[in-house]
C-alpha positions as CSV (number, residue, x, y, z in Angstrom):
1,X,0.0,0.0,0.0
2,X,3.0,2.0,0.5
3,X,4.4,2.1,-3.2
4,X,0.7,2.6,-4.0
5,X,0.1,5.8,-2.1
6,X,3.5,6.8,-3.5
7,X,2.8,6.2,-6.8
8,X,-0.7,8.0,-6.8
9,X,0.8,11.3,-5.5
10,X,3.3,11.7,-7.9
11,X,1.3,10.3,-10.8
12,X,-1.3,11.5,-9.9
13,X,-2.0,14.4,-7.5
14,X,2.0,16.0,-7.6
15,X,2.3,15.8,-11.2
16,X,-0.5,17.2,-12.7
17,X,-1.4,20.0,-10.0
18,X,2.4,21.1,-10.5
19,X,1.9,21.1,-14.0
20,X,-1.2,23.3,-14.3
21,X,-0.6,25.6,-11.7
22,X,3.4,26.4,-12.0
23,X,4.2,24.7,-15.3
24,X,1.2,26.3,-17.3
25,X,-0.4,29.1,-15.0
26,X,2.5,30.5,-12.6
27,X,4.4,31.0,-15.9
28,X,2.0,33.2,-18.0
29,X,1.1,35.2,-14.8
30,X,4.6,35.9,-14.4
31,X,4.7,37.1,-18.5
32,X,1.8,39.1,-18.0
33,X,2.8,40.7,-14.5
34,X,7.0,41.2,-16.1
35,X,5.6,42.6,-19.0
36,X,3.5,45.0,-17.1
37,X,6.2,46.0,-15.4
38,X,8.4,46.7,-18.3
39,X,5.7,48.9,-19.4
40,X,5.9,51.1,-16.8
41,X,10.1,50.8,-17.0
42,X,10.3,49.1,-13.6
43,X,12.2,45.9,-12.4
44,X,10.0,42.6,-11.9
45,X,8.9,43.0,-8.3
46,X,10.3,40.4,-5.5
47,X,9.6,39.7,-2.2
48,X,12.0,37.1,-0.1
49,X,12.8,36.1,-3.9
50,X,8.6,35.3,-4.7
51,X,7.5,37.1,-7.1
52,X,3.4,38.7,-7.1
53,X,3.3,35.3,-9.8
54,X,3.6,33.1,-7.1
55,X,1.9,34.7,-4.9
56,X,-1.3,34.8,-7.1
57,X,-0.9,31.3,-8.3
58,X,-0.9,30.3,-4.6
59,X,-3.9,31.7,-3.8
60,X,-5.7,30.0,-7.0
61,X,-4.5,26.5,-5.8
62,X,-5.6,27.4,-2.1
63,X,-9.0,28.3,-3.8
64,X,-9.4,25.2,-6.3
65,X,-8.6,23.0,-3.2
66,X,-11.3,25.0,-0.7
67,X,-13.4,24.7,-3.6
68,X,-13.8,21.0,-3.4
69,X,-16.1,19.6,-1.1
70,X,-15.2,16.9,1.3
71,X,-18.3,14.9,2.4
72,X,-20.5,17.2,0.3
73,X,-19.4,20.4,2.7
74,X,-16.4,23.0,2.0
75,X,-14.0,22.9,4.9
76,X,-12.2,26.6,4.9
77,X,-9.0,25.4,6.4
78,X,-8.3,23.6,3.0
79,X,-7.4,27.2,1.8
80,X,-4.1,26.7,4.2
81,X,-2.7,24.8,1.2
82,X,-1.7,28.3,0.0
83,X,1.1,28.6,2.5
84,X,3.3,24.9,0.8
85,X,2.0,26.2,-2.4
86,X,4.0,29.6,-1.8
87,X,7.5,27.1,-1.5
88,X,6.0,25.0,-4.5
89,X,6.2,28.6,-6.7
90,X,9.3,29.3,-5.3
91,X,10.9,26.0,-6.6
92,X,9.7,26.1,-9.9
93,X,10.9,30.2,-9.8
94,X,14.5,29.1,-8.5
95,X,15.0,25.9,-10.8
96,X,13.3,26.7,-14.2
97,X,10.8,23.6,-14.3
98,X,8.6,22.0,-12.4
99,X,10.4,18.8,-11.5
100,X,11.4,20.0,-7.7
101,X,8.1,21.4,-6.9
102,X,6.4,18.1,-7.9
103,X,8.6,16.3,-5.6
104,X,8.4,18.3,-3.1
105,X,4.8,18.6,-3.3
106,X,4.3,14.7,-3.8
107,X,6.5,13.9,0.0
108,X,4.2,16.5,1.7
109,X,1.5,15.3,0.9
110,X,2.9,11.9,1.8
111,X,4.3,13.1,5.2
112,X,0.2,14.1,5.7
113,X,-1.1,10.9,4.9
114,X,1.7,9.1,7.1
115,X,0.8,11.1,9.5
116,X,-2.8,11.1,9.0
117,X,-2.6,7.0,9.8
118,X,-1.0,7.1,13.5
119,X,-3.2,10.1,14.4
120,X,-6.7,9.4,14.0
């Protein structure tokens, strides 16, 4: 069951929720918001290295997660997923693809589950 759970958060949770919100998403925000920028003859803006992309992509991913209802009811604190999803950006800012932020996305979500099993 353990290569199983392994296997279905990097296949498929990691892997495609990296894809669509860094790989595709994060990236064209960042265009847009650069290109504004260079509009109004500014430097890209930065904050502790995360740029208003991340930021904004975060917050999307925090919302698509709220968004889905666990037992047929919206539990806010899913939103908190915003707050990982900050580092997730930052990886895929500092390295150029996605391959480190679906990693590291994939073992925290892991670490939950393992968790998840000796506490409840």
């Amino acid at each position: 069951w353990i290569f199983l759970w392994i296997a279905t958060q990097f296949l498929l949770i990691a892997l495609p929720e990296e894809y669509f919100y860094r790989g595709y998403l994060q990236t064209r925000l960042r265009q847009a918001m650069d290109a504004r920028d260079r509009e109004k003859g500014r430097e890209p803006r930065r904050i502790l290295g995360v740029t208003p992309a991340v930021v904004l992509a975060s917050f999307l991913f925090g919302l698509g997660h709220l968004l889905v209802p666990i037992g047929g009811v919206l539990v806010a604190h899913r939103m908190s997923v915003f707050f990982p999803s900050l580092v997730f950006g930052w990886l895929r800012e500092r390295t150029g693809n996605i391959g480190a932020s679906v990693f590291y996305h994939a073992c925290s979500n892991l670490m939950v589950l393992f968790a998840a099993v000796h506490f409840s």
